[in-house]
GUVOSE-730374 format. One record per residue: y, z, x of N, C-alpha, C in turn; residue number from 1; chain. Coordinates in steps of 0.2 Angstrom, whole numbers, plus 2048, in hexadecimal, padded with zeros to 3 digits. Layout:
N
[[Y; Z; X]; [Y; Z; X]; [Y; Z; X]; NUM; 'A'];
...
# end
This chain:
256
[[6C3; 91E; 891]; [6C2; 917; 891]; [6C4; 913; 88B]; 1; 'A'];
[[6C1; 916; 885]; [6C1; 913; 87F]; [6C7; 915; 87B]; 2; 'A'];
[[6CB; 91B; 880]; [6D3; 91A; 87F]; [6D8; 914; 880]; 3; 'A'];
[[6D5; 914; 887]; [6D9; 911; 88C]; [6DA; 909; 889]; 4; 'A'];
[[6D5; 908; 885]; [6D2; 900; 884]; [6D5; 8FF; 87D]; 5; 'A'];
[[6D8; 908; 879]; [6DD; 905; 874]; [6E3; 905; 876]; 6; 'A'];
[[6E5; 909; 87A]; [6EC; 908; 87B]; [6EF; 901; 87F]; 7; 'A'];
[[6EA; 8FD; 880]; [6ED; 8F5; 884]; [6E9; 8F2; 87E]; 8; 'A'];
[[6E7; 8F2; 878]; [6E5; 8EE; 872]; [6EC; 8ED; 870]; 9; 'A'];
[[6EE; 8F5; 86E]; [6F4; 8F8; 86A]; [6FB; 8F3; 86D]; 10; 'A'];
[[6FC; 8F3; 877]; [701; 8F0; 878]; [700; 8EA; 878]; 11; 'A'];
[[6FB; 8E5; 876]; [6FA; 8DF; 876]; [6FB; 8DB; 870]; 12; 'A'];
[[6F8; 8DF; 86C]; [6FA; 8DD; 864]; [703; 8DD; 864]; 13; 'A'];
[[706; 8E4; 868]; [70D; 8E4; 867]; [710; 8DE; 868]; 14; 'A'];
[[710; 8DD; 86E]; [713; 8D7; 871]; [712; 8D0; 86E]; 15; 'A'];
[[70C; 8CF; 86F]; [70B; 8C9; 868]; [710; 8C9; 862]; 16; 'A'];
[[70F; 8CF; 85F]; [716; 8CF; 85A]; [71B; 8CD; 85A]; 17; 'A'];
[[71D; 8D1; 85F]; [725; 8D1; 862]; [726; 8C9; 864]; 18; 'A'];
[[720; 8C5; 869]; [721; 8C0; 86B]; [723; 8BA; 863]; 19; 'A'];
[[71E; 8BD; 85D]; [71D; 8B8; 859]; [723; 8B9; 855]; 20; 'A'];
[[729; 8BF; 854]; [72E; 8BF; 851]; [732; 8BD; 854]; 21; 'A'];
[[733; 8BD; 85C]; [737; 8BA; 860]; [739; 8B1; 85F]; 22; 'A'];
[[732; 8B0; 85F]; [731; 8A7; 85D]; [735; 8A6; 856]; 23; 'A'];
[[733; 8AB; 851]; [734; 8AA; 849]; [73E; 8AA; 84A]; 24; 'A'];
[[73F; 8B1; 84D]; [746; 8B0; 84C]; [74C; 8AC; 850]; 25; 'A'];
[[747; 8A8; 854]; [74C; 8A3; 858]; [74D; 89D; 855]; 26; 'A'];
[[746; 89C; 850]; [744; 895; 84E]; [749; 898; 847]; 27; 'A'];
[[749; 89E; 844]; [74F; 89D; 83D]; [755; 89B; 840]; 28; 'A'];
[[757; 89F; 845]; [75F; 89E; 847]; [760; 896; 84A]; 29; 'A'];
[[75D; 894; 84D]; [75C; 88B; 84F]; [75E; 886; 849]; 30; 'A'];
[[759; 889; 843]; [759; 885; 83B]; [75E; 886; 83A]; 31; 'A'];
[[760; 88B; 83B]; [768; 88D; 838]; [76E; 889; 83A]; 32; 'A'];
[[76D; 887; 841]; [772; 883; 844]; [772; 87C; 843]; 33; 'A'];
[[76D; 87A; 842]; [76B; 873; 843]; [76A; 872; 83A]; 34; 'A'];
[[767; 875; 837]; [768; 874; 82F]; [76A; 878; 82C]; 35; 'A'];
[[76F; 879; 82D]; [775; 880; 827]; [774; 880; 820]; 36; 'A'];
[[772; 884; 81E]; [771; 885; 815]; [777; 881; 812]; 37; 'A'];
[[775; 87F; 80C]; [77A; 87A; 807]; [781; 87F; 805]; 38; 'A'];
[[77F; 887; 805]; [784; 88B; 804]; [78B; 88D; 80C]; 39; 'A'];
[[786; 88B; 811]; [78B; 88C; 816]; [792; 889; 817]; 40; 'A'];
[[794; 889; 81D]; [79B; 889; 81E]; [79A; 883; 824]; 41; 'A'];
[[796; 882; 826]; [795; 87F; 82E]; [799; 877; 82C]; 42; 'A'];
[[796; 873; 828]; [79B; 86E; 826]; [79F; 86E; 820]; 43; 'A'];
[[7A4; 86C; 81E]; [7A8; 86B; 819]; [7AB; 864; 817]; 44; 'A'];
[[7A9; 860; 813]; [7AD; 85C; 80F]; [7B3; 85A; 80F]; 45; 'A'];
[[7B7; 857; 812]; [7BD; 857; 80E]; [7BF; 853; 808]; 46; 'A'];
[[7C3; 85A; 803]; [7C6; 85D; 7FD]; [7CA; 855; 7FA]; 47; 'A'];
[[7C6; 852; 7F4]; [7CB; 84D; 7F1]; [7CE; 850; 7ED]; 48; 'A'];
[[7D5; 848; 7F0]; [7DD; 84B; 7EC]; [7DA; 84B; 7E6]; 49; 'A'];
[[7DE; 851; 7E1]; [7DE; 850; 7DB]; [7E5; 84F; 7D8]; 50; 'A'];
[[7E0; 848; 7D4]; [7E7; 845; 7D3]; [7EB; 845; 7CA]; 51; 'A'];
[[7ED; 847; 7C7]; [7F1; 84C; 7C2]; [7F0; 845; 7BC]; 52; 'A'];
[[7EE; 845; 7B6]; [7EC; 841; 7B1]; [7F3; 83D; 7B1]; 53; 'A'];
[[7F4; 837; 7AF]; [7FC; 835; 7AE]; [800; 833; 7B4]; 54; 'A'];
[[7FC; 834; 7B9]; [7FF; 832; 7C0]; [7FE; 82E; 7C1]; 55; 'A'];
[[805; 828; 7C4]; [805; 822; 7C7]; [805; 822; 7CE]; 56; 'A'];
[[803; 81D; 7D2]; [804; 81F; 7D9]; [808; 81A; 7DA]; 57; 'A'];
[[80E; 817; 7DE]; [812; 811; 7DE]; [814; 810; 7E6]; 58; 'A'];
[[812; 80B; 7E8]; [817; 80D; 7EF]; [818; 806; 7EF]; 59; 'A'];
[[81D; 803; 7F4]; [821; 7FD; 7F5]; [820; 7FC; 7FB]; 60; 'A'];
[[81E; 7F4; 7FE]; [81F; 7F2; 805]; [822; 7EB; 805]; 61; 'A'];
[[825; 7E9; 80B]; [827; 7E5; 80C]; [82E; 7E4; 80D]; 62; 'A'];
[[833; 7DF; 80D]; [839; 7DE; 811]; [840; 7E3; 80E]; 63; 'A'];
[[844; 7E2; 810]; [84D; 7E5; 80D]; [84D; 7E6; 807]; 64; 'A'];
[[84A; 7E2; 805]; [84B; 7E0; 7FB]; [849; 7E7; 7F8]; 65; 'A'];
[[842; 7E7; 7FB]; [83D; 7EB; 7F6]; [840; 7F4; 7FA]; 66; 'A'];
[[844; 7F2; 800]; [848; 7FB; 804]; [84C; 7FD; 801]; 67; 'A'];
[[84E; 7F7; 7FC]; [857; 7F7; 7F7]; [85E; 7F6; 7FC]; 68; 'A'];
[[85A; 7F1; 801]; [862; 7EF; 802]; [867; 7EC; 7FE]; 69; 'A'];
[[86D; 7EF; 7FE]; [873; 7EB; 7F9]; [871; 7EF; 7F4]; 70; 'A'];
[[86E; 7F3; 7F2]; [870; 7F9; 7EE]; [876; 7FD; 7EC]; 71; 'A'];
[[87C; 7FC; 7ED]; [882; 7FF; 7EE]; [880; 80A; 7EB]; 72; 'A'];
[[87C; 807; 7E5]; [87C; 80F; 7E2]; [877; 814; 7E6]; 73; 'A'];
[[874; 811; 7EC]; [870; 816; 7F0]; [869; 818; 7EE]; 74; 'A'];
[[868; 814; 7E4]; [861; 818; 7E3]; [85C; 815; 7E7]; 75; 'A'];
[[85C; 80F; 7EB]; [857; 80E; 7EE]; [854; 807; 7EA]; 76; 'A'];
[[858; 803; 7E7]; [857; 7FC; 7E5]; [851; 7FC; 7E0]; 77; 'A'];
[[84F; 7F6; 7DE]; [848; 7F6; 7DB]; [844; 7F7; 7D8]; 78; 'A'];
[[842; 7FA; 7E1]; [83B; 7FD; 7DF]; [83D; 807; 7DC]; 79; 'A'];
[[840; 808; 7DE]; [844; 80F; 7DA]; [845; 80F; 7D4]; 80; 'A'];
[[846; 809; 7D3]; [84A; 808; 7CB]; [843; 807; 7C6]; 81; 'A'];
[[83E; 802; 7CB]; [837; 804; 7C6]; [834; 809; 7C7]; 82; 'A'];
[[835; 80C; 7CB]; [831; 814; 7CB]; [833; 819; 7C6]; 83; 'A'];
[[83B; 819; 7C6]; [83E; 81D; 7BF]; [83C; 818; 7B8]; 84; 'A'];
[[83C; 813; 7B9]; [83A; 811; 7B1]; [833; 814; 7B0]; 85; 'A'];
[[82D; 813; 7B5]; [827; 814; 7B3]; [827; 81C; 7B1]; 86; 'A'];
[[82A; 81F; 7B4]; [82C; 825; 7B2]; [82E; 828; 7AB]; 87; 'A'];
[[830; 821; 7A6]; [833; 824; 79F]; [82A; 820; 79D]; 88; 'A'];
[[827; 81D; 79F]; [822; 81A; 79B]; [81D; 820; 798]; 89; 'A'];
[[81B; 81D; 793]; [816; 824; 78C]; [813; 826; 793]; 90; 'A'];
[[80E; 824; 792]; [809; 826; 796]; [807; 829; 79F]; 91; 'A'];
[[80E; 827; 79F]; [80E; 829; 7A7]; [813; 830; 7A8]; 92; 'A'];
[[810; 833; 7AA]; [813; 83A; 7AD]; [815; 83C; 7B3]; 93; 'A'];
[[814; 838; 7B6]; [815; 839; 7BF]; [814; 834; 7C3]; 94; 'A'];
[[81C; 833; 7C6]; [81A; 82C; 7CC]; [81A; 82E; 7D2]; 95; 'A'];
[[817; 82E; 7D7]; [815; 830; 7DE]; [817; 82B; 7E3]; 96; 'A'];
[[81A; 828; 7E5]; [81E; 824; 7E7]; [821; 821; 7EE]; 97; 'A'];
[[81F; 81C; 7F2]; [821; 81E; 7F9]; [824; 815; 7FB]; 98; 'A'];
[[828; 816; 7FE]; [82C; 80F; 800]; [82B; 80D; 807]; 99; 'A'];
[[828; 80A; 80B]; [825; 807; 80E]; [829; 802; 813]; 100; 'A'];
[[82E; 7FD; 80F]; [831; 7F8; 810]; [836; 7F9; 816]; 101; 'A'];
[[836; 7F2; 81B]; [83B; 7F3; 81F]; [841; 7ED; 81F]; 102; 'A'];
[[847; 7EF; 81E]; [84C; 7EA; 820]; [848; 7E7; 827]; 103; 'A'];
[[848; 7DE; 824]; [846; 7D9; 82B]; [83E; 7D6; 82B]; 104; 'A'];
[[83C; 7DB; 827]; [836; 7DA; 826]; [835; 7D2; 826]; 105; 'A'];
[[82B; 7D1; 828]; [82A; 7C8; 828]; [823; 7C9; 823]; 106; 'A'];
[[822; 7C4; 823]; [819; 7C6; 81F]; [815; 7CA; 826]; 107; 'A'];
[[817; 7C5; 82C]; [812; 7C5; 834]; [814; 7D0; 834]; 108; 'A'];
[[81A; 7D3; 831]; [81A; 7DB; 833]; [816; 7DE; 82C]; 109; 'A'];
[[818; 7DB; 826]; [812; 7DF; 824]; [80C; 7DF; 824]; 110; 'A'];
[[809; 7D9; 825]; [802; 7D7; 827]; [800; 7DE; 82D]; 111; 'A'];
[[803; 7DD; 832]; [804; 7E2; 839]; [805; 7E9; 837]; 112; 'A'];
[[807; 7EB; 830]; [807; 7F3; 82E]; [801; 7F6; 82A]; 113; 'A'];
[[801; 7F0; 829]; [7F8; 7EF; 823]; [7F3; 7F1; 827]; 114; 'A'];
[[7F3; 7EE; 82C]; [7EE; 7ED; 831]; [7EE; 7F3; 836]; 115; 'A'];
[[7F4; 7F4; 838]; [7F5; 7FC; 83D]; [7F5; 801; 83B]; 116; 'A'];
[[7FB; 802; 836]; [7FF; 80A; 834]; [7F9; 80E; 82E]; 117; 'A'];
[[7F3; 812; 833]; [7F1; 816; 82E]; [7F3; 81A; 827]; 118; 'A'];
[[7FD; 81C; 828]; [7FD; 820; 824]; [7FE; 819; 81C]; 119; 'A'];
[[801; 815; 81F]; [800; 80C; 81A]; [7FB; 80B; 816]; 120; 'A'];
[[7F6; 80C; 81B]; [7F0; 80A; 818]; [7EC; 80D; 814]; 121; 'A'];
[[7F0; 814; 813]; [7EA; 81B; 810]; [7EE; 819; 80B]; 122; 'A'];
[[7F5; 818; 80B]; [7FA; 819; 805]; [7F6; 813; 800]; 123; 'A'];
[[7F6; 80C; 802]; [7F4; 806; 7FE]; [7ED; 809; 7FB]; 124; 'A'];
[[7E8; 80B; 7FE]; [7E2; 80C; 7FC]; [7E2; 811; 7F5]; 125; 'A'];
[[7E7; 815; 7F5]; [7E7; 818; 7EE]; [7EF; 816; 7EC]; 126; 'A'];
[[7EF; 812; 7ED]; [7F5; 810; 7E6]; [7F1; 80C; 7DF]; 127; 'A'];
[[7F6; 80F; 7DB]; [7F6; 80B; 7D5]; [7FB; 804; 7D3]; 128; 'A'];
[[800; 803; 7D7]; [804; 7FD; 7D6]; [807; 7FD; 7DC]; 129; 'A'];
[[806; 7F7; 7DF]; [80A; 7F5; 7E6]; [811; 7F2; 7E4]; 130; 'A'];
[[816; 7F2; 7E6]; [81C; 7ED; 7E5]; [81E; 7E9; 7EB]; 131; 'A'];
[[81F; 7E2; 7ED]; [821; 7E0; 7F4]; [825; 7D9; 7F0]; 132; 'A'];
[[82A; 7D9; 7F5]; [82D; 7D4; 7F8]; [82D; 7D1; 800]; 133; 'A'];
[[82A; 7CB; 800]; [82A; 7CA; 808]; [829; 7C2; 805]; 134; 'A'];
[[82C; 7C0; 80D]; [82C; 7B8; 80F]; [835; 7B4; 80D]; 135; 'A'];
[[839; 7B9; 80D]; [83E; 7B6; 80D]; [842; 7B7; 813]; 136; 'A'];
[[840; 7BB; 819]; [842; 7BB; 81E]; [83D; 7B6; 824]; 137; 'A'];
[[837; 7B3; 820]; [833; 7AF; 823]; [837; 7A8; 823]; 138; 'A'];
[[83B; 7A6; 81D]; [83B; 7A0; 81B]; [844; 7A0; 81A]; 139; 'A'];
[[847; 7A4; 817]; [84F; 7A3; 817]; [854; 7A7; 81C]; 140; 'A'];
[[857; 7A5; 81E]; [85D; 7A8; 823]; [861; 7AE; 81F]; 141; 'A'];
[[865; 7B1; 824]; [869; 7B5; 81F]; [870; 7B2; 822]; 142; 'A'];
[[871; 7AB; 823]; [877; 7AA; 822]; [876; 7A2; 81E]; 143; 'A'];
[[87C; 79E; 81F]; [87C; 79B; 81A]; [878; 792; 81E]; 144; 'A'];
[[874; 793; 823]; [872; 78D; 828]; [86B; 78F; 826]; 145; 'A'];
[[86A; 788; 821]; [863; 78A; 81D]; [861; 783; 821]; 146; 'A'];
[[85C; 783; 824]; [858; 77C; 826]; [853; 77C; 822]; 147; 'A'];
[[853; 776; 81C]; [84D; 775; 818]; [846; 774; 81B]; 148; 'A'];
[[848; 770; 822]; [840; 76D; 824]; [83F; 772; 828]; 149; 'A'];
[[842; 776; 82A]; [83E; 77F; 82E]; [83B; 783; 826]; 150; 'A'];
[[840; 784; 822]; [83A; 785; 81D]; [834; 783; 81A]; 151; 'A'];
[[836; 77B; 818]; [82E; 77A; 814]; [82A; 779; 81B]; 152; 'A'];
[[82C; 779; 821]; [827; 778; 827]; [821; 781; 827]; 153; 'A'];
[[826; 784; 824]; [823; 78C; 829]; [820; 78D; 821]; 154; 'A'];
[[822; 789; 81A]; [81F; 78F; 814]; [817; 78D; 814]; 155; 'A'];
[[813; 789; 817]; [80D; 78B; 817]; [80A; 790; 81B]; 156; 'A'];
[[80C; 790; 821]; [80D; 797; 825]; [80D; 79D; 823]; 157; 'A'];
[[813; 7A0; 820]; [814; 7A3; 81C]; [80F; 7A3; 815]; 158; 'A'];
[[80E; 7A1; 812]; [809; 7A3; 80D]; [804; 7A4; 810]; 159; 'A'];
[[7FF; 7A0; 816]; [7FB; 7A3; 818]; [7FC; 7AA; 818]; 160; 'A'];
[[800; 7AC; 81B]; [802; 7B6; 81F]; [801; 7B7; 819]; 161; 'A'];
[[803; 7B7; 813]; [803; 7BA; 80E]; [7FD; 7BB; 808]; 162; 'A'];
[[7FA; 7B5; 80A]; [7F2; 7B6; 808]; [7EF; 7BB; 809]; 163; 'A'];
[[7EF; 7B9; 812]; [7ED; 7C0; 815]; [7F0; 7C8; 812]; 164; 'A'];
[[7F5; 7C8; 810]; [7F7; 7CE; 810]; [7F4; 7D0; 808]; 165; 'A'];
[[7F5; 7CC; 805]; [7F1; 7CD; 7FE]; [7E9; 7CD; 7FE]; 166; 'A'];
[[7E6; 7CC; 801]; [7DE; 7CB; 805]; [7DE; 7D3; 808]; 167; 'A'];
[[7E1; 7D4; 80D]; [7E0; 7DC; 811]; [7E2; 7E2; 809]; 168; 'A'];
[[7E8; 7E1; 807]; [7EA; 7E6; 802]; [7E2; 7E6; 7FB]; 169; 'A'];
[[7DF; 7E1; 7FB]; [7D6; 7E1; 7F8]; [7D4; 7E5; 7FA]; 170; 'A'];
[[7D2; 7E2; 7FF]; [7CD; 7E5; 804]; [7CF; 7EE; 805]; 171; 'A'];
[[7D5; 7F1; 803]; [7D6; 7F7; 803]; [7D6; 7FA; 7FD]; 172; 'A'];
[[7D7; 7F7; 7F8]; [7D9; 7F7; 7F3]; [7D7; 7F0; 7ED]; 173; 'A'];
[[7D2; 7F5; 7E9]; [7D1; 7EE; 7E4]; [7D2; 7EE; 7DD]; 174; 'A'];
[[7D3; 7F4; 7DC]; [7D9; 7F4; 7D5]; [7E0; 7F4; 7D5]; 175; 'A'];
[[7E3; 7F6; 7DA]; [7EA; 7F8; 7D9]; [7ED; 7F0; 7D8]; 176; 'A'];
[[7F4; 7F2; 7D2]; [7F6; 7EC; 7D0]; [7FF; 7EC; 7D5]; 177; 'A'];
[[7FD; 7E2; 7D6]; [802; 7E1; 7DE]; [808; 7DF; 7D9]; 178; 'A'];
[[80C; 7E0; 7D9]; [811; 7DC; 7D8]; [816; 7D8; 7DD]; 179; 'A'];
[[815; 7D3; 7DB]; [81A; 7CF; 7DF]; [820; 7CC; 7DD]; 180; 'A'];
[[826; 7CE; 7E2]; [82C; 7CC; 7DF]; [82E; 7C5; 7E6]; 181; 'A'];
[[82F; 7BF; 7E2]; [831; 7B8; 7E5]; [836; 7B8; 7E8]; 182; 'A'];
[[837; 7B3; 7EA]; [83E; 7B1; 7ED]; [842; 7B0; 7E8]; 183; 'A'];
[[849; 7AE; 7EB]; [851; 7AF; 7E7]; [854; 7A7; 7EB]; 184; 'A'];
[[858; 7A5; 7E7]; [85E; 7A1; 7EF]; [865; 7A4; 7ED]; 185; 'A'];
[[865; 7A9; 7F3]; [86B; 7A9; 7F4]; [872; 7A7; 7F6]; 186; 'A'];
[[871; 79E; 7F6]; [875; 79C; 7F9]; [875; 794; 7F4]; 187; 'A'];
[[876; 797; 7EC]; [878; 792; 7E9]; [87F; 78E; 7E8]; 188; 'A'];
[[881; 792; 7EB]; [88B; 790; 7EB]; [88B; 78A; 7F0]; 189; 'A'];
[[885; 789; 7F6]; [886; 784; 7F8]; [880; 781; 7F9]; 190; 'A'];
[[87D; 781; 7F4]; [877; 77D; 7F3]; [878; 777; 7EE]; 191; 'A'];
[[87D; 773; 7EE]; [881; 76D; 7E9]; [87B; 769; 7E6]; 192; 'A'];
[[875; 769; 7EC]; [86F; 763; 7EB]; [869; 766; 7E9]; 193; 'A'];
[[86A; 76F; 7E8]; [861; 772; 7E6]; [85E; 771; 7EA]; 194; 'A'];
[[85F; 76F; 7F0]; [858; 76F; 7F4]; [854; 774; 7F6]; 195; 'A'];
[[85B; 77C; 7F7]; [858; 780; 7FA]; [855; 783; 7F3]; 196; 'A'];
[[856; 782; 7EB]; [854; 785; 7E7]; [84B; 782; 7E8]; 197; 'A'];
[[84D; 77B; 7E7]; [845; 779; 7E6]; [840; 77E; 7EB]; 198; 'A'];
[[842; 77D; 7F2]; [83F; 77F; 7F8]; [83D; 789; 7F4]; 199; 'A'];
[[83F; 78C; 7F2]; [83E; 791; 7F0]; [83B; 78F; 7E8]; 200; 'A'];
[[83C; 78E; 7E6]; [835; 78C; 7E0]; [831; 789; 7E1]; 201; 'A'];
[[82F; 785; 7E5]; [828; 785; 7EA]; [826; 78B; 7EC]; 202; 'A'];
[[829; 78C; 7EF]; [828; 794; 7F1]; [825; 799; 7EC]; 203; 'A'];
[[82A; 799; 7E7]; [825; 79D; 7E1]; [820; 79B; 7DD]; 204; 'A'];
[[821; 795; 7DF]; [81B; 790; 7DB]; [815; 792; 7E2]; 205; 'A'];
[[813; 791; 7E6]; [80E; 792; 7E8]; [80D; 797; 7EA]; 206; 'A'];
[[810; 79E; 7E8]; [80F; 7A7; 7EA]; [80A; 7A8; 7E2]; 207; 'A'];
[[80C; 7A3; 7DC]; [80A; 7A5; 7D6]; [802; 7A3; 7D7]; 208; 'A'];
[[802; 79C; 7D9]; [7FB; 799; 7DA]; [7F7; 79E; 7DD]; 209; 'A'];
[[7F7; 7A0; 7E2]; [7F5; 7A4; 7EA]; [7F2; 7AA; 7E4]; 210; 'A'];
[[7FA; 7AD; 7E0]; [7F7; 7B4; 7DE]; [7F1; 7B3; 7D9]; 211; 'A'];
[[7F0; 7AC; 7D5]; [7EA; 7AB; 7D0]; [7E4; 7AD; 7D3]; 212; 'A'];
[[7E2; 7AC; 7D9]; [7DD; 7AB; 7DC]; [7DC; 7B5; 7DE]; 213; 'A'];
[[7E0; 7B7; 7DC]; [7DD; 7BF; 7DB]; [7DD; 7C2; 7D8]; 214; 'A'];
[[7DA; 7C8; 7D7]; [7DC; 7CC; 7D0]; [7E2; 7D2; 7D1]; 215; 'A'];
[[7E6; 7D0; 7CA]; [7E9; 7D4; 7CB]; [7F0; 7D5; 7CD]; 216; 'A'];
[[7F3; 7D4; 7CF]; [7F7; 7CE; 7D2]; [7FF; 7C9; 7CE]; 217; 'A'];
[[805; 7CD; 7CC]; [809; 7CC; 7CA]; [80C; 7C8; 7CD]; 218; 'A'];
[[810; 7C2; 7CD]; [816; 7BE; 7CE]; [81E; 7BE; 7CB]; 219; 'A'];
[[821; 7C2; 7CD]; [827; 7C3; 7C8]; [82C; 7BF; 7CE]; 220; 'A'];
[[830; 7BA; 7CA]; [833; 7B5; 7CB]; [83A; 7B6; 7CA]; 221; 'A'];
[[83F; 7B8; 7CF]; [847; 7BA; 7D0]; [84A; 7B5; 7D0]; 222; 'A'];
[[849; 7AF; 7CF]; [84C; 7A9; 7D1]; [853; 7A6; 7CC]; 223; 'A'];
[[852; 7A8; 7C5]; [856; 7A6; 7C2]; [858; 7AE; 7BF]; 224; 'A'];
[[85A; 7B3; 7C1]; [85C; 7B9; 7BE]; [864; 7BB; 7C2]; 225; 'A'];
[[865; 7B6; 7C7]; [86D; 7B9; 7CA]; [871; 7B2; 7CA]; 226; 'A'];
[[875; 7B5; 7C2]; [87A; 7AE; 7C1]; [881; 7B4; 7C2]; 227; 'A'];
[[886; 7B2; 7CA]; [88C; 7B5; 7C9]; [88A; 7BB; 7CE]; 228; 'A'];
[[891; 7BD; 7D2]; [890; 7C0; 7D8]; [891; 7C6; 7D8]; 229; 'A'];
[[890; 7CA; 7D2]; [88D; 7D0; 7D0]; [887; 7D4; 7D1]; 230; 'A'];
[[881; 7CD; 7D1]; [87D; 7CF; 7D2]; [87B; 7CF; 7DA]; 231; 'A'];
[[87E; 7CF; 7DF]; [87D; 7CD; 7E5]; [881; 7D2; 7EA]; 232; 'A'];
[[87F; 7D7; 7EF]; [882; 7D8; 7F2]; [887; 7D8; 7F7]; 233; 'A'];
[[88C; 7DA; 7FB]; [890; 7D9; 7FF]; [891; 7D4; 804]; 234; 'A'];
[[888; 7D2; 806]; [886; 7CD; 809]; [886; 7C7; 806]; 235; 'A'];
[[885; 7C4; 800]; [885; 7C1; 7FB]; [87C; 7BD; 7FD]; 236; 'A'];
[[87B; 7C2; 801]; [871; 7C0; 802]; [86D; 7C6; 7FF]; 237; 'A'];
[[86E; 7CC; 7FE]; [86A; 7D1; 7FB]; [86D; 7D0; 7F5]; 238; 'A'];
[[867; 7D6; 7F0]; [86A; 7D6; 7E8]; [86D; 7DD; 7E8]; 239; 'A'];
[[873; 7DC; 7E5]; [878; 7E2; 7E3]; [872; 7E7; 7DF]; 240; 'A'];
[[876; 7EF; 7DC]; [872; 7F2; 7D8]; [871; 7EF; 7D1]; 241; 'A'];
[[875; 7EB; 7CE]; [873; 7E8; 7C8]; [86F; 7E1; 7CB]; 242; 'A'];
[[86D; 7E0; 7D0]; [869; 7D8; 7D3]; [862; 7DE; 7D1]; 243; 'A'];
[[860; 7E4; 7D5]; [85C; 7E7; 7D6]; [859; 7E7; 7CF]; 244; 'A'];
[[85D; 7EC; 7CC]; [85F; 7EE; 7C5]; [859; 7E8; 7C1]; 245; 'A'];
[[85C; 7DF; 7C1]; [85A; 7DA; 7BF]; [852; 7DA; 7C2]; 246; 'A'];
[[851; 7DA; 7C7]; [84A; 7D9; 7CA]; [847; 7E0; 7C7]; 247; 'A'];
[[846; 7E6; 7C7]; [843; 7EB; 7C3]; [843; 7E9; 7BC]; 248; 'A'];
[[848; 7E7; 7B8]; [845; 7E6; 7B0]; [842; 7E1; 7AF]; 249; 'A'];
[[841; 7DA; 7B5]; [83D; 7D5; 7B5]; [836; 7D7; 7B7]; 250; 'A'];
[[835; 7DC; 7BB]; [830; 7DE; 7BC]; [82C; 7E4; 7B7]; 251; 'A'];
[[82E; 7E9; 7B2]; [82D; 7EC; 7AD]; [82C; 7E8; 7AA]; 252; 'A'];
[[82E; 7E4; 7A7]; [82E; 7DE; 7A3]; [827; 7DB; 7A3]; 253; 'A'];
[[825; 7DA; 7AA]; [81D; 7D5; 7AC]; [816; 7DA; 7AD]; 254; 'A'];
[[81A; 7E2; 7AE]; [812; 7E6; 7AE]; [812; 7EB; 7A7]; 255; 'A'];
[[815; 7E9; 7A2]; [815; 7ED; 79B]; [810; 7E9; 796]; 256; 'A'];
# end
C-alpha cells in the first residue's frame, strides 16, 4: 500500500513538473516573438546613406532653361555647367547631381511634382543646393505676341505658385541653399518702348522681395547679361551654350 501511495506521489510531482516547464517554455518562446532581444534580427532599421566628407548634393527643377534647352554643345546648359564648376571648388570633392526640369514646365507643374513625385521629394529633402528657373512660360510666350495686360494680370498669380513652391521646398528642406535664376526678355529687337523689359523687372523685382522673406534663398538676375544674338539659341527664346555659359558664371559668382 505504502508502495502503491509512492509510485502516484512520484507520478504526480512528475507531471506538475513537466506541466510547469511546459508553461515556462511557451511563456519564453511567446517573449521571444513579441519582445526579440536588442541582439536579434526580427526588426531591422533602415541603413543611412553615407554620405562621403566633401560631397555636394545638387539637383535642378523647373522649366527648359534649367533642362539646357538651346544648349547647342549637348552639356546640358547651366545647370551642368555649375555642377562642373562646383567641381573644381577647394573644398568640394563630389557632385551628386540630378536634373529634374521639364521643357514647358509652369510654376502650377512644379508645385504638382513637389507635391506628388516621391522620387522629387526624397531628392529635395537631402539636397545641398537647388537650382530652378520657372515662371517664364507662366507669363511670356515663345513667340513674338506678348500681351502686356495678360502678363502683369497673371504676375500675381504666378508669384503666388511660387511662394508656395518656395514654402513646400522648406517644409522639406530647411537648409539647402535655392537658387533662383529670373527672367530674361527675349524679344528686345522689338520691344522699341521697354514695356516688355519693365514687365520682367517687376518680375525680378518681386521674386527678390518674395526670396527675403526666407532663408536662404538666392536671386540671380539674367536680364542684363544677353547683349547680341550669340547668346540666344536658334529660337532666338532660349539661351545658346554661351547664354547658358553667362547664367552659370552669374550664378558661381552669387554662391561663392
Amino acid at each position: 500500500m505504502h508502495q502503491k501511495n509512492g509510485i502516484w506521489r512520484l507520478l504526480f510531482i512528475t507531471s506538475v513538473v513537466t506541466v510547469v516547464l511546459l508553461i515556462v517554455g511557451f511563456g519564453y518562446a511567446a517573449s521571444s516573438v513579441l519582445f526579440p532581444p536588442s541582439g536579434g534580427v526580427v526588426v531591422t532599421e533602415p541603413e543611412e546613406e553615407i554620405v562621403e566628407p566633401g560631397t555636394i548634393r545638387l539637383i535642378a527643377i523647373g522649366d527648359s532653361i534649367t533642362n539646357g534647352f538651346g544648349d547647342e554643345s549637348g552639356n546640358g546648359g547651366y545647370a551642368s555647367i555649375v555642377r562642373d564648376a562646383l567641381k573644381e571648388e577647394e573644398d568640394i570633392e563630389q557632385v551628386v547631381f540630378a536634373n529634374f526640369a521639364i521643357d514647358g514646365y509652369t510654376t502650377v507643374d512644379v508645385l504638382s511634382d513637389l507635391n506628388e513625385k516621391e522620387g522629387i521629394k526624397d531628392e529635395v529633402k537631402k539636397a545641398d543646393m537647388i537650382l530652378m528657373t520657372i515662371g517664364a512660360n507662366d507669363l511670356l510666350p515663345t513667340s513674338e505676341e506678348v500681351n502686356l495686360e495678360v502678363v502683369s494680370g497673371r504676375r500675381a498669380e504666378v508669384l503666388n505658385n511660387l511662394q508656395s513652391i518656395f514654402t513646400l521646398i522648406r517644409e522639406y528642406n530647411s537648409e539647402a541653399q535655392i537658387v533662383y535664376t529670373g527672367l530674361y526678355n527675349p524679344f528686345v529687337e522689338i520691344d522699341m518702348d521697354k514695356q516688355i523689359s519693365i514687365e520682367i523687372d517687376s518680375w525680378n523685382s518681386d521674386v527678390f522681395k518674395l526670396a527675403t522673406t526666407f532663408d536662404n534663398i538666392l536671386v540671380v538676375r539674367p536680364d542684363n547679361l544677353f547683349h547680341g544674338d550669340e547668346f540666344f539659341a536658334f529660337d532666338n527664346y532660349h539661351p545658346s551654350f554661351l547664354g547658358h555659359e553667362r547664367i552659370a558664371e552669374r550664378i558661381m559668382q552669387a554662391i561663392r
